[in-house]
Every structure is written in C-alpha cells, then in structure tokens.
C-alpha positions, -999 to 999 in steps of 0.1 A, spaced: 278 87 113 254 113 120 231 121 153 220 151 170 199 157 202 176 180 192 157 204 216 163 192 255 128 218 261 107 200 235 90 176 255 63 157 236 35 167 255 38 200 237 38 181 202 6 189 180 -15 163 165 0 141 138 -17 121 112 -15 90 91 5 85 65 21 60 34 53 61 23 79 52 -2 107 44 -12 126 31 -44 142 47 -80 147 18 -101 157 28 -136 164 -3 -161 166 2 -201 134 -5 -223 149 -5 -261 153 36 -267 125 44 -234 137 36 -197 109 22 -171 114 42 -143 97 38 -105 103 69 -85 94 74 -47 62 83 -40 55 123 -31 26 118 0 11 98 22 -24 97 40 -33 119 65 -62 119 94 -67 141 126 -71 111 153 -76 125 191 -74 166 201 -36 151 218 -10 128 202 -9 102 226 -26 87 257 -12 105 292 -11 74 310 20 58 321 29 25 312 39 -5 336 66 -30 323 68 -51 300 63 -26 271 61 -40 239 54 -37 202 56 -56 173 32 -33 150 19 -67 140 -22 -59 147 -29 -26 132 -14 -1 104 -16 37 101 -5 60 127 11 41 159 -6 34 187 -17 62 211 -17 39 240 20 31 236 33 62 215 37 100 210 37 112 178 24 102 145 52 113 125 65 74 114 41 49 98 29 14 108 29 -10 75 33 -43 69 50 -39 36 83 -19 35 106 -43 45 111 -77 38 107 -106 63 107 -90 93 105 -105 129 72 -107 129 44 -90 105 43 -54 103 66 -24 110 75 12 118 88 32 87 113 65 98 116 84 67 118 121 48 83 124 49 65 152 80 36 142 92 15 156 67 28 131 44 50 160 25 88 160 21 101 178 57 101 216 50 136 217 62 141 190 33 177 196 17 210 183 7 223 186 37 213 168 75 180 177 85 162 158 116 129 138 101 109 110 119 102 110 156 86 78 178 88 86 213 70 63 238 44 75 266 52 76 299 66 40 313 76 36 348 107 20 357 104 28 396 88 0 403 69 -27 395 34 -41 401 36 -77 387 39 -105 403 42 -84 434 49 -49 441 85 -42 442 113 -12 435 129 -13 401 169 -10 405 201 -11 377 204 -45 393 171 -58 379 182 -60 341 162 -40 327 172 -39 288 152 -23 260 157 -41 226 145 -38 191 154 -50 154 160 -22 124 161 -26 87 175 5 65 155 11 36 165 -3 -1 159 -39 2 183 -63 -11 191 -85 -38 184 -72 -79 179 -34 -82 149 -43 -103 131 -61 -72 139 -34 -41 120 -18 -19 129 14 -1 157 37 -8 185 31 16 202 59 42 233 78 28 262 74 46 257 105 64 222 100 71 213 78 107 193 64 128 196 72 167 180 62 199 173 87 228 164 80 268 144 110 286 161 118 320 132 136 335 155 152 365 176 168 339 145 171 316 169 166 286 171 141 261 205 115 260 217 97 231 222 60 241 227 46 205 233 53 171 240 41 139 251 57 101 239 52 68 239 18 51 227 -8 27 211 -38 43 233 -56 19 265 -43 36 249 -50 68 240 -88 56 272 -94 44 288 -80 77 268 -99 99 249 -129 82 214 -109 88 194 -83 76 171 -68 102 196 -61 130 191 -71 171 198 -42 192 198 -48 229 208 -16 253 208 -25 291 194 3 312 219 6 344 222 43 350 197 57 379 187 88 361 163 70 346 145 50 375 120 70 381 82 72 369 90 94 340 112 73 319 109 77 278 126 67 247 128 79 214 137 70 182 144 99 154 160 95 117 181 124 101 180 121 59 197 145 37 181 149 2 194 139 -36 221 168 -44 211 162 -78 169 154 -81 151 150 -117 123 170 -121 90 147 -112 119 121 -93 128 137 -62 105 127 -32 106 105 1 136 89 9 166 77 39 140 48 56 144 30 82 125 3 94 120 -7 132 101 -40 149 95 -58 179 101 -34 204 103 -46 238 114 -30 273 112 -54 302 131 -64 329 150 -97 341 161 -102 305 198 -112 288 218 -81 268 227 -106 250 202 -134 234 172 -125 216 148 -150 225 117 -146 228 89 -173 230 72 -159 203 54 -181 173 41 -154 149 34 -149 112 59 -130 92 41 -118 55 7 -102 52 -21 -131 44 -23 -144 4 -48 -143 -22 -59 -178 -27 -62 -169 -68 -39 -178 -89 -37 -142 -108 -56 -118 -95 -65 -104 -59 -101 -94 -71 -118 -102 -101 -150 -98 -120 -179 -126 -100 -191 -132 -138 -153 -143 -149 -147 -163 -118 -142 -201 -123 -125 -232 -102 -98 -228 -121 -87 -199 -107 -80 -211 -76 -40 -217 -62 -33 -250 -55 -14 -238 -22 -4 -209 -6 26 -197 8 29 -189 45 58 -181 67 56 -188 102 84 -183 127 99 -194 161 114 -167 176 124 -190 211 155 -208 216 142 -246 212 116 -258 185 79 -256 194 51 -271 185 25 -251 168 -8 -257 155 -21 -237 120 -55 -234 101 -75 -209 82 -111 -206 79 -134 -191 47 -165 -169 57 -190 -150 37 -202 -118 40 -227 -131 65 -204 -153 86 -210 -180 77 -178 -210 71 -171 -214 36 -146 -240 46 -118 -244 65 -83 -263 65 -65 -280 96 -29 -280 98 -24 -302 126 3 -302 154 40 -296 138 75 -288 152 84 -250 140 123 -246 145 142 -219 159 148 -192 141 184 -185 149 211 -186 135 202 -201 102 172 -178 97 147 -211 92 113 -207 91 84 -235 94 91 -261 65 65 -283 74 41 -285 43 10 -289 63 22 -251 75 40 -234 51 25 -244 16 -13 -254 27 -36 -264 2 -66 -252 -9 -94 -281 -12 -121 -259 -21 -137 -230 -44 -158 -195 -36 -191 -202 -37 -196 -172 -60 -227 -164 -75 -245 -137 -99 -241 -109 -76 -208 -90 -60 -197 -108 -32 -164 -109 -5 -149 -137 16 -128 -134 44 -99 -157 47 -88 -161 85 -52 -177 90 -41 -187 127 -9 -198 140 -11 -208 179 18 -223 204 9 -256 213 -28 -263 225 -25 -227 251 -3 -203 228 18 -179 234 20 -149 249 19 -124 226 -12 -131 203 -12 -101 181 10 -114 153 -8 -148 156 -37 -140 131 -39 -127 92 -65 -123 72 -75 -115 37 -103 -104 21 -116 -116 -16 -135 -93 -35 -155 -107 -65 -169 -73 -79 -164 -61 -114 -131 -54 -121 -96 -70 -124 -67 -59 -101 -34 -74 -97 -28 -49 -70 -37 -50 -34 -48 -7 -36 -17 5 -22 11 24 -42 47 17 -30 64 34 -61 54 56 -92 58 40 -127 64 59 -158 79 56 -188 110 80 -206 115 88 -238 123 109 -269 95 105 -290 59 120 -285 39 85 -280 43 59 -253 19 31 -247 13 12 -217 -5 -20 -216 -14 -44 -191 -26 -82 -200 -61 -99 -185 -74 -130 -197 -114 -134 -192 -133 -169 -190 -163 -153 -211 -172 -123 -235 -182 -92 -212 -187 -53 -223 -156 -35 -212 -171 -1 -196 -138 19 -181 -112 16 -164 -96 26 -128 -65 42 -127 -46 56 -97 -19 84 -104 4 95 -77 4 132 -62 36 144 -72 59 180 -60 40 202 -74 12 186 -87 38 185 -120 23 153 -133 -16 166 -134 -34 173 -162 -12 151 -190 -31 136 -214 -36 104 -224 -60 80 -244 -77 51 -232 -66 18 -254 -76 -16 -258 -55 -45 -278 -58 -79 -286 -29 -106 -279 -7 -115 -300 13 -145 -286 18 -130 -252 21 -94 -262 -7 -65 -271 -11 -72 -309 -39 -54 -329 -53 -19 -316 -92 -30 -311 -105 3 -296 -88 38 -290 -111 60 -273 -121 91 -286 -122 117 -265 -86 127 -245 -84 120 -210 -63 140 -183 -46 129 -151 -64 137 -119 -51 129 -82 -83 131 -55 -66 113 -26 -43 87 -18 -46 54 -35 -82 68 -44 -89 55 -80 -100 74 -107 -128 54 -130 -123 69 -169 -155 58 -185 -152 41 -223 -170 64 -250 -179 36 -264 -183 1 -242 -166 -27 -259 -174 -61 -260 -138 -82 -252 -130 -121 -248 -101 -143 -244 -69 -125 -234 -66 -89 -241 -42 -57 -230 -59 -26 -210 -39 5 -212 -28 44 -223 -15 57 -253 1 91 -236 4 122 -253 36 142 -247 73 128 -225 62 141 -192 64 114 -165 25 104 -160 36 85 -124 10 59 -122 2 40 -89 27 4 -86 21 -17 -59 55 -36 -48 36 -67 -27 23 -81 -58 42 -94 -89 26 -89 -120 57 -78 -141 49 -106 -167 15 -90 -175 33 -50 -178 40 -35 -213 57 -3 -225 65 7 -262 79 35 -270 96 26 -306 72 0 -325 82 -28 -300 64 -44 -270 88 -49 -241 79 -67 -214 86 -49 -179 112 -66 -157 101 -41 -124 90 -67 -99 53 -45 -89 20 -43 -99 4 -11 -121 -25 4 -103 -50 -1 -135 -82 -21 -137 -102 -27 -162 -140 -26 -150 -170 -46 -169 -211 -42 -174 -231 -15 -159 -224 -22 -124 -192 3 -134 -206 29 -151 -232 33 -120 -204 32 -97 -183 58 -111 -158 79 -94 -150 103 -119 -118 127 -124 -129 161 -106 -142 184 -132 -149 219 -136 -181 209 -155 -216 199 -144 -249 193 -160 -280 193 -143 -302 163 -159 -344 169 -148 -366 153 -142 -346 119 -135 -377 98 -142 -393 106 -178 -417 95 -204 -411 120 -233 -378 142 -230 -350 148 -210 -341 188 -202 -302 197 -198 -285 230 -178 -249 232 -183 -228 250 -161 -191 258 -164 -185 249 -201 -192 261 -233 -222 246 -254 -207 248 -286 -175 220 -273 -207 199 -260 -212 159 -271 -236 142 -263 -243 103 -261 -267 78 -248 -263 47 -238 -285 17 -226 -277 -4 -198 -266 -30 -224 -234 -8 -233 -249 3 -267 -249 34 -277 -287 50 -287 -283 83 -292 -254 108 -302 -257 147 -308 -243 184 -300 -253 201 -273 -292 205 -269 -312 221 -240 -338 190 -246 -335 154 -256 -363 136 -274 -370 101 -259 -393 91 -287 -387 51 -295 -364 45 -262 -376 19 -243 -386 19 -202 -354 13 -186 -326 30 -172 -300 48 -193 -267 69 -192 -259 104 -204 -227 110 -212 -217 146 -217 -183 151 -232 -166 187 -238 -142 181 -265 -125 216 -255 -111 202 -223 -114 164 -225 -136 165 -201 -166 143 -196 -192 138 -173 -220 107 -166 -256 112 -156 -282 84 -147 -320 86 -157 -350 63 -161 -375 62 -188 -410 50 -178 
C-alpha cells in the first residue's frame, strides 16, 4: 500500500483552471486465427476552459453530497476544486446510483501525467470547497461538536471490471498503486491522511467481501477540524507499464468513487440511505441500433422491453412509482407508459434490485412516428418514492435521445477503448454488418480514430470496402474504393466522414469496413456501453472471424445526399476554390496546395451518379447537365487526399 501527502502549502485556491476530460481504461488481447484483436487504453480526453477559477469560493453548509448522478464532464464547481477527475456514467459497472468520478493517469489536459513512469507518481485530485463544520444552520442554529456524529462516507470501485477479460472495463490499480483520502486542518494548514487503500482487482475485493463497489464510512471526532475551513480530498497515485508496446501504452490505475456524503447525526456503521434512484444510463428502445437511417426505420425495429434497474438504497422496501414519456422535437408526447405503484426491495445485503416487471423490463406499446425528414425523440424515464419522493431527486430521471438521421451506429459517440487488429501479413480487413429494410445509395462512411502518443497511428492508410453477406459473414467484395484514404484525429470522439468515390447502391444485409494497408495499429474508436460484438469482423488470413470483444466499433455507414452535404472531412492540406457557386455554362477551379498534374476530377448529381470524370482543368464545361445541385469531388491521387465542393446549375 502506497500514499503520500503531498505539498502541506498547496492549497487549492492556488490551483489553475482544469478542464474536461474522457478516459480509459482496458487491454484486452484474445487470439483471431494468426491476427490478435486488441483494445488498448485510450491516449486523451476532452478538454474545455470552464470559469477564470477552479471552483466556487463559497463555503458549503451540511449535508454535502454527491452522487455525480445529474451531469457529466468536469465536477461540479459548486461542490469541488479541481477538474483533474472525470464525471461519467459509464466506467464502472452498477454503481450506487447512476454516474461516477473516475481517478486515473490522465492530467487534466487529458494527457498521461508528465511525471508519468514506472514508478509512484501522484495523479488525480478532487478536493471539496469550503464546508463548515462549526456549526450548523438547519433546523436551528446550533455549534457542531465531535459529539454530533458527523461521518463522511463514500463507495469506490478500482478500475478493470470483473468477470471475462474479454468483457472489462477499466484497467485495475497495481498493487503498489492507491487510493487515499485527505482532511484539511486549516490551523495547521496541512493536509492529514485519514484513509487509504492499495492496489486491487474488484474481483479480489468481491470475493473478500461479497461486493464490488466498497462502503467507506470515516467518523469525524478530532476538533482540528471544526472549524469553518474544513476540506477533504481524494488523490490516486498510478505507476506506469514497465514494459509498454509501442501504440499500447496510455491511461491506466482507475478508480472509481460515488455517492459522496458528509452529514451529521448519521451511523459509522450502516449505509442507508432513503434513496430510490436509477443505476444504468437510459436505453435505446431499438432493437439494434441507437440511431438509424428515418428512410430504413420500420415497427419492427422496435424492442419489445427494455431493461431498467432501479434501486433501494434504504433499510426497508419502498414503494416507488415509474414511467417514461416520448416527445418530439417540438414537445409534444409521443406516448407514454405507466408503471404503477410497486414495492422496490432493499438493496442490502443480497444486492437486489427492482424485479417487478412493470419496473424493470417495461414494455414498449408503441412506434416513432418517423417520417421523410431527420427527426429526434426524447425518451424521459422517472423513478419517484411513493406519491412525494425522495429526497435526493437528481438520480431520479434518465433520458435518451433517438436520432433518426442518415446513418447507422451501434455506438452511443463515445470511445472507451481503441480497437485494432495484429498481424504478420500486409492486409487486414475490418467489417462491420447492417441490415437495411430497403435499397438506399451508400455515400461514406464516419469513422472515429483515437489520438494516440505521439500521433503514431495518423496518417495509415486504408481503403474504404463494402461486402455482401454470406450466411452471417462479409462474403463477396461489392465495392473497393479507389482512391487511399489516411487516418486523421480532429478532436475527441469527433467523426471523420470518408466520402465513397463512387456511391453505391446496397440492400439487404451487407458489411461496411477497411481494407488497411501496412501492420501498424490503426486504433479505431470502441464504445464499451453498447454490445455489438456479433456484428464485428477481422481477417487477416482468408478467414472471417467474428470478434468476441464485448464493444461497439465507432464506424457508420451514412446514405443519400443528406451525407455528402454534411460532410466533415479529414483535415487536408488541399483546397480548391469552386466560382461562381451558381452557374449556367461552366464552372472555374483554383487549386491551392497540390499539384495539378495528381488532380481527379468527378462529378456527381444528387442521385449519387457519377456525370463527369477528368484531370485537372482550370474550367469545367456544364454543357447537357441539368438545373440542380451537384458535387465536385477533387481527388489528389499523390496524397490520397480528396476534397468535396457543392454548386448549383441554373
């Protein structure tokens, strides 16, 4: 066991601004015939400047609490210091209530600590504001003393999930990594460690004492700290791998903290609270996807049920009322399902959560409304104590929103892992499976790549593919684009859009993917929440293999025209400056940054068909192109680089 008390002088209203960020968490490796699958730890996490100071200067009364259960990002400013850990509600599983505060390797910049190494190095800060524990000024005014038992108590989860290696999240804390807990004594103006504890697997935890997330309760009953200057801190110390891969090595040591509360008049020793919250993030209500083409949508595609977990955290069943409600875009109820009045059982000690059906597996007795148009609906799930509720109402909503736009995703936008493939031959292939209800034109595709150390995983190349199925697996190569594309990172979980050089009419179930060029590790987005395993593909030796790494790849395929007038494109040193953008007998072209003799160019009509194709000319005839809009693709060959422009013909 490991812990350190870092600089007594360092008070935290001397700490600079801090910023949001993601982590991760996870190296799965598993064999794929002569290839391995790998997921690797992602290398940054979002960052934003949020106030010119790193936390609100007003001191708190009792209670103090937080469940991280009604926001995400950086931690609250009205209750914290510091934005060094992150709020989620996806890094560990099944935790007190929803969401969470993630301690990891990661500064917050979202970059690997520069004092990153193999040996102990002090990461992740949360320190609380200001919170008095002089007195008190509810019910009445009174003085706080060691005699009013004043306890502050919290849950923690190391990192690295439990159960098959194939189906974990988070890398779990070496053995001389920790986790500690400090207390601000404002008289000595030092810092005190009141509790710590070393590395370890939430297995061995679970099998030492029946639980995973662990209840820590520490009574307050020295009177150094009664005063109106009392603070606590939590702080993580990791030590790196002593022996990283190249393109592997990245965040790591997490720990995972919830339902913080400081109060007084409480028991060291139960951890009841009348609390009836949610637990997981709010579900799609399709059976596949969470988004999907409008045009592919039908009733079909709806779940049955849904799964929701709902738990009593109090002593003695409640009763608890649940519903969820379906708006549109303009507010107004779709529909909406009553659950009714059921008992929820406690919690503790057998770890039950609602069982009712009417709660945890509601149906869904209706279908989207969708029409001929984008369009998003907002799901709305409450859970409410009795007829009043509780308490604490922050955990006691959820919501999900369900876009109908024109693409497919499995994933929710939000990269837990990287996914790659190993091997010792020159070609891999990646393919992910989509099944659409009619024939649509097939105009690009949305992939996410992580930022990696170094940037080492820009700039591979890779071709965009298309197969058909072939009894569950991608059969017969129907479209290999022509031009090689190259792997670009322009923000977190910020998808690239790779245009088709050719738009491809598709139908029935068919397999999106890469053909890369070369054994570098390309480190596409995965999304952990989502399970779309049975849909993932590698070959690396003449053999599909179905993936067995419980995730979801970060690619979707995008359809019609709608995509290639909404594209984000890779960042490219090349530009072309299309004029006028309305015209009735030619088109006039100024490239800039690339060479003319590298240049193709094509035309296509908003149909997806292709109407013109030449090198590189100053002036484009429009002579027998009918009025309508069109798109000019530019594509240097040299660099496999390509770029889109829009114009109208009157």
């Amino acid at each position: 066991m490991t812990a350190g008390n870092g600089n007594p002088t360092s008070h935290p209203h001397a700490m600079l601004n801090r910023h949001i960020f993601l982590t991760i968490l996870f190296l799965a490796v598993c064999p794929l015939m002569q290839a391995q699958e790998y997921l690797v730890p992602i290398q940054n996490r979002p960052h934003e400047y949020v106030l010119s100071k790193s936390g609100d200067s007003t001191t708190l009364q009792l209670p103090f609490a937080d469940d991280f259960s009604n926001y995400s990002g950086i931690p609250d400013i009205h209750r914290w210091y510091g934005q060094q850990c992150f709020v989620n509600d996806g890094y560990g599983a099944l935790p007190p209530t929803i969401g969470m505060a993630t301690l990891d390797a990661l500064d917050a910049h979202g970059e690997l600590y520069a004092s990153a190494s193999t040996s102990i190095f002090s990461a992740d800060t949360l320190t609380s504001l200001f919170v008095r524990l002089d007195s008190v000024l509810s019910p009445y005014a009174h003085m706080l003393t060691p005699g009013d038992s004043v306890c502050l108590s919290f849950y923690y989860l190391p990192g690295g999930g439990y159960g098959n290696m194939w189906e974990r999240l988070g890398d779990a804390p070496e053995e001389q990594d920790s986790l500690i807990l400090e207390f601000y004594c404002a008289s000595e103006n030092r810092w005190i460690l009141v509790w710590s504890v070393g590395g370890v697997s939430s297995d061995t935890l679970q099998a030492r004492t029946g639980t995973r997330w662990q209840y820590v309760c520490i009574p307050i009953k020295d009177s150094r700290y009664f005063n109106d200057k009392f603070q606590f801190r939590f702080r993580n110390y990791c030590s790196m791998d002593a022996n990283p891969k190249t393109g592997i090595v990245g965040n790591s040591d997490q720990w995972n903290i919830d339902y913080i509360l400081l109060d007084k008049g409480r028991s060291s020793t139960t951890p009841s609270f009348r609390d009836v919250a949610f637990v997981d993030r709010a579900p799609s209500m399709l059976r596949r996807y969470q988004a999907m083409p409008y045009k592919q949508f039908r009733s079909d595609e709806m779940k049955d049920t849904i799964g929701i977990t709902i738990t009593n955290l109090y002593n003695q069943s409640l009763t608890t009322h649940y519903g969820y409600s379906i708006s549109d875009e303009q507010g107004n109820t779709i529909s909406d399902y009553n659950g009714g009045y059921e008992n929820a059982p406690v919690f503790l000690p057998n770890h039950t959560y609602q069982t009712h059906l009417a709660h945890a597996r509601p149906p869904i007795n209706f279908s989207y409304p969708v029409g001929d148009s984008p369009c998003t609906f907002k799901t709305i799930h409450i859970v409410t104590e009795g007829v009043a509720g509780d308490s604490h109402t922050e955990n006691d909503t959820i919501s999900f929103s369900q876009i109908f736009d024109n693409y497919y995703a499995y994933d929710d936008g939000v990269a837990e892992n990287g996914y790659g493939l190993t091997a010792n031959g020159s070609r891999m292939y990646i393919a992910y499976q989509f099944t659409l209800n009619e024939a649509d034109t097939l105009t690009a595709i949305d992939l996410y790549f992580n930022s990696t150390r170094n940037n080492e995983n820009i700039g591979i190349q890779f071709y965009l593919c298309i197969w058909s199925d072939d009894n569950g697996k991608p059969g017969t190569l129907l479209y290999k684009d022509t031009q090689r594309q190259r792997t670009v990172f322009q923000g977190l979980n910020q998808y690239i859009r790779y245009t088709l050089s050719l738009p491809t009419v598709v139908e029935g179930t068919i397999y999106v993917g890469i053909e890369q060029i070369g054994t570098d590790y390309i480190n596409l987005g995965f999304d952990r929440n989502n399970d779309a395993r049975q849909h993932i593909f590698a070959m690396t030796s003449g053999q599909w293999q179905q993936s067995i790494l419980k995730g979801a790849l970060m690619i979707r395929p995008c359809f019609g025209q709608s995509a290639l007038l909404a594209i984000n494109q890779a960042k490219h040193n090349m530009d072309v400056r299309v004029y006028p953008s309305t015209a009735h007998e030619v088109i006039h072209l100024q490239l800039q940054e690339c060479s003319p003799e590298y240049v193709t160019l094509q035309i296509f009509d908003m149909h997806g068909r292709q109407v013109y194709q030449s090198s590189y000319t100053e002036n484009i005839s429009l002579t027998g192109l009918s009025q309508g809009m069109y798109l000019l693709h530019v594509i240097d060959t040299k660099h496999s680089q390509h770029i889109t422009k829009k114009f109208i013909v009157r």
